[in-house]
C-alpha positions, -999 to 999 in steps of 0.1 A, spaced: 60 -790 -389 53 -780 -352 63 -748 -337 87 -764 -313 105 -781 -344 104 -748 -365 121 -726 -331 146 -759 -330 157 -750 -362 154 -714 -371 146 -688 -340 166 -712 -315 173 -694 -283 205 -714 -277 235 -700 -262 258 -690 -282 291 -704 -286 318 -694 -262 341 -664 -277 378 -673 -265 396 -640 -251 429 -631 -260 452 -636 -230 467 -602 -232 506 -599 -213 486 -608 -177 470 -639 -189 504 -648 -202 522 -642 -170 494 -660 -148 498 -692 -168 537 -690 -171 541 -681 -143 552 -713 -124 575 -723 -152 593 -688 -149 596 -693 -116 611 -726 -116 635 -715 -139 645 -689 -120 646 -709 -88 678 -733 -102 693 -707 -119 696 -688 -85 705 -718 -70 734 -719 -93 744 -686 -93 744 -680 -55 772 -710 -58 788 -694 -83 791 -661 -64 797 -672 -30 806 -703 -31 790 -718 -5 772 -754 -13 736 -750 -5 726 -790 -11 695 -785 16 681 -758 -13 682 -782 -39 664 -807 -22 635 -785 -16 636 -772 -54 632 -810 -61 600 -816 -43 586 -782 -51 595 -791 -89 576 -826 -81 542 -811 -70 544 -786 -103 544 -815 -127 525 -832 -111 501 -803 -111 512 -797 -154 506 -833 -157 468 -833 -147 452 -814 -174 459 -840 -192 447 -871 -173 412 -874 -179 404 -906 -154 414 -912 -120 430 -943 -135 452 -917 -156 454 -894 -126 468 -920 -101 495 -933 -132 506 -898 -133 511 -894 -94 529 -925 -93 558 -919 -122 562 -884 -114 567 -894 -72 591 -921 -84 607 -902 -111 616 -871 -85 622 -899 -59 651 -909 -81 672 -886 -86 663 -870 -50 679 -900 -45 709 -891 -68 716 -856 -52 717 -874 -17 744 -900 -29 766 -865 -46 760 -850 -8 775 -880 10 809 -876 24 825 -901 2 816 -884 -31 823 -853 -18 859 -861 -7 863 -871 -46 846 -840 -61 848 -801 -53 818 -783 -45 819 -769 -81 817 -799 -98 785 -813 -74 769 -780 -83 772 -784 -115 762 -822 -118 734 -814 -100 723 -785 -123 725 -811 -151 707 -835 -136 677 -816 -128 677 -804 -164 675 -842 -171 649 -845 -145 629 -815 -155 629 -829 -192 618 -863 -187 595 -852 -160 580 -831 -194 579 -862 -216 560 -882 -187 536 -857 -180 528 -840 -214 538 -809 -208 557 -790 -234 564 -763 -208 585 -786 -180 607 -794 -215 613 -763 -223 627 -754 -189 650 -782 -188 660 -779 -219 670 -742 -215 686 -757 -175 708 -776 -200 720 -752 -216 730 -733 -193 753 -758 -181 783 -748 -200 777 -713 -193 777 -715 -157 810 -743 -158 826 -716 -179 819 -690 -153 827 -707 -125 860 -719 -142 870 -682 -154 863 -659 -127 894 -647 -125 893 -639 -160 860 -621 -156 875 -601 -128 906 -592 -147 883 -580 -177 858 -562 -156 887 -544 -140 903 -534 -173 874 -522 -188 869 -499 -159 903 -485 -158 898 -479 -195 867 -458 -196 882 -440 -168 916 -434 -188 897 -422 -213 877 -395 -194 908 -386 -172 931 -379 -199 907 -372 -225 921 -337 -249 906 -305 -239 893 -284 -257 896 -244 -252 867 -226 -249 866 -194 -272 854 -162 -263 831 -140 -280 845 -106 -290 
């Protein structure tokens, strides 16, 4: 056996295998970080309607090509050809392009003079949880699911909100006039002197 066999074998000087690193809380924030932002991107959306109640349609159109260009960017570490790459591009630009689409036909006069502001917010809350979830499917990534799957669900919560504000009010009120009832007339107690 030659020398050059024997170090092959035995006393190779060969790298060593790569040790993966823990992420630690900052390697967890740097990778979720577009997904958390996202998220919180519609849900302000919805809840500056909610509290002011001023339709902001020209916000939701930009949230819809900024959520384009994210799965299209969680999409491609999963394409391995450009063949795969360009298939990608393509179904997430016409994917988005539809239901952009879909929030310009709920912003055109006709449909508005049928719905209220409330129910167009909300419709198009649900439909970029649709969007964001088969946007997920398309692309592979578990991540763009997850965030319109929890946009879904917040649905109902926001509807209910929006439809019982006044009941909100009335309880926020009550509870404050009761904590203050019970420090106002609260029993005193006399304070003792030592003899």
């Amino acid at each position: 056996m030659s020398a050059s066999t024997a170090d092959g074998l035995i006393g190779s000087k060969s790298e060593p295998p790569p040790v993966r690193r823990r992420r630690g809380f900052t390697g967890f924030l740097l990778v979720e970080l577009p997904y958390i932002l996202i998220l919180l991107a519609a849900l302000g959306g919805t809840s500056y309607r909610a509290f002011y109640g001023q339709p902001i349609l020209g916000y939701w159109k930009l949230l819809l090509v900024a959520f384009a260009v994210l799965c299209i960017w969680a999409g491609l570490t999963h394409a391995k050809t450009s063949r795969q790459v360009y298939a990608l591009i393509w179904t997430q630009v016409l994917h988005w392009a539809a239901f952009y689409a879909a929030v310009l036909i709920l912003a055109t006069s006709s449909v508005r003079a049928e719905l209220d502001d409330d129910a167009i917010s909300t419709l198009i809350l649900t439909l970029l949880a649709l969007a964001l979830f088969l946007a997920g499917v398309h692309a592979r990534a578990w991540r763009l699911g997850v965030v319109g799957i929890v946009l879904g669900a917040t649905v109902p919560a926001v509807t209910w909100i929006q439809t019982s504000s006044t009941f909100i009010a009335f309880s926020a009120a009550t509870f404050v006039v009761v904590v203050l009832a019970f420090f106002v007339f609260r029993p005193r107690v006399p304070v003792r002197k030592a003899a």
